[in-house]
Every structure is written in C-alpha cells, then in structure tokens.
C-alpha positions as CSV (number, residue, x, y, z in Angstrom):
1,X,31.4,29.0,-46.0
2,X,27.8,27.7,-47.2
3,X,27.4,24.7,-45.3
4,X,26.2,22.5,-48.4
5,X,26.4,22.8,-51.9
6,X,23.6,20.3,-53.0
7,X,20.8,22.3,-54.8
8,X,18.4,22.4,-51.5
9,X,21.4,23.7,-49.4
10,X,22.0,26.7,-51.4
11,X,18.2,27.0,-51.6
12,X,18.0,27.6,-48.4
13,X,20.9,29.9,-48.0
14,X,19.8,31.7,-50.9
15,X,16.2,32.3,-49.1
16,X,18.0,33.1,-45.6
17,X,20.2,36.0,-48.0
18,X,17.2,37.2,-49.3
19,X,15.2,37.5,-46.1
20,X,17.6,39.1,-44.5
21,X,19.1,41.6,-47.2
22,X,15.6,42.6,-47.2
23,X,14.0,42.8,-44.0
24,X,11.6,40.4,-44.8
25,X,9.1,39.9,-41.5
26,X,6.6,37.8,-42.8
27,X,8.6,35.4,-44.5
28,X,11.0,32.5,-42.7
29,X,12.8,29.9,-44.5
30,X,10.4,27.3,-44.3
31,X,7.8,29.6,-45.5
32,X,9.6,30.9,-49.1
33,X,9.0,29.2,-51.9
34,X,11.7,29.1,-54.1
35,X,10.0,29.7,-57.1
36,X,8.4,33.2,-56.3
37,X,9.4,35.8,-59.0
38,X,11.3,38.0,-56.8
39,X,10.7,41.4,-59.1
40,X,7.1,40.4,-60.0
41,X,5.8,38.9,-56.9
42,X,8.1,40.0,-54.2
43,X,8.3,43.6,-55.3
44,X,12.4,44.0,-55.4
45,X,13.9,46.3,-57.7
46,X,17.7,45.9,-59.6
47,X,19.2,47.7,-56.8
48,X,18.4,44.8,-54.0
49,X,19.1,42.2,-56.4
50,X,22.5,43.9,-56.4
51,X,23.2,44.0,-53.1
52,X,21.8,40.5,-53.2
53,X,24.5,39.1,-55.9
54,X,27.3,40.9,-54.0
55,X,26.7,39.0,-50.8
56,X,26.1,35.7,-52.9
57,X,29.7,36.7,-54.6
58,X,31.1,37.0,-51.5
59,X,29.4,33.9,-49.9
60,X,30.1,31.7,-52.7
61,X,33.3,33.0,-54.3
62,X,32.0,33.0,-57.7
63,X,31.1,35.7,-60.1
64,X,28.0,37.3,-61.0
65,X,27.9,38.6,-64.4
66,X,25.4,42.2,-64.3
67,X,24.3,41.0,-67.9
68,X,22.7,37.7,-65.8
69,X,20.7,39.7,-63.0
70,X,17.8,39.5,-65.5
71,X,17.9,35.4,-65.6
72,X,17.7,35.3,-61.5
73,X,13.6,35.4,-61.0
74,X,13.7,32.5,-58.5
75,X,15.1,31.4,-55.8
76,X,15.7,28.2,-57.1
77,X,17.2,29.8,-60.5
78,X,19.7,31.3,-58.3
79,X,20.8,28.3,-56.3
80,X,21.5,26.7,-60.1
81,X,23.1,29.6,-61.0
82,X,25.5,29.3,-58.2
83,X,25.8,25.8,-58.3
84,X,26.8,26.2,-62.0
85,X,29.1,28.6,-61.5
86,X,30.2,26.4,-58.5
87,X,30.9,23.5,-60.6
88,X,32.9,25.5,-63.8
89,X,35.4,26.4,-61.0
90,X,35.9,22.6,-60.2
C-alpha cells in the first residue's frame, strides 16, 4: 500500500514507478522533477505509459480511464490524478 497519500507522497511514488518501470539510470527520486513532460522531454511512448497506469492501478486501486493517458504529462499531473481518483472513492 502507498505509504502516504498527501500530494508529495504520491509524488514520489509516482517518480520511484516511473524510474523503475523504465530503467531509468540517471535519474533518482530526488533528482526528477515532477513537472518533466514525460512524452516530450523524457522520450516515453503510449506503450510505457501503459504499463505505467497498470502498475499505478494496481498500486492505488483506482482506475485509469485509456481516454485520460493523454492528460498525464507530469509527474505531478499524475499524483492529482490519483489523488482525485483517490478521493471520489471516499
């Protein structure tokens, strides 16, 4: 279970998915910003961001509509996705 749900929690999580769904060397937690466009600037193509929102499904027991993939740029668009999602289950 994420182990907080405050918007700089699921930052973080979010990055730590990301880095390692990817294989990213380079880049640690500290070190992402969360408002990198992850197509644009990161280079990653509809098929990790995928694989991305399955594990965030699975991590945060919410649903990821496909028709919202093109909304989550950012980091940080993503971690208020979730926490939205998050908080219409409440």
């Amino acid at each position: 279970m994420p182990e907080s749900n405050d918007i700089k929690g699921i930052i973080k999580r979010v990055s730590e998915i990301i880095i390692e769904e990817l294989k990213l060397e380079d880049i640690t937690v500290a070190t992402f910003n969360p408002d990198l466009d992850l197509i644009d600037e990161l280079g990653i193509d509809s098929m990790d961001l995928a694989t991305i929102a399955l594990v965030l499904q699975d991590e945060y027991k919410i649903v990821i509509d496909e028709d919202d993939y093109p909304k989550l740029k950012t980091v940080r668009l993503i971690a208020e996705y979730i926490q939205g999602k998050k908080t219409e289950k409440n």
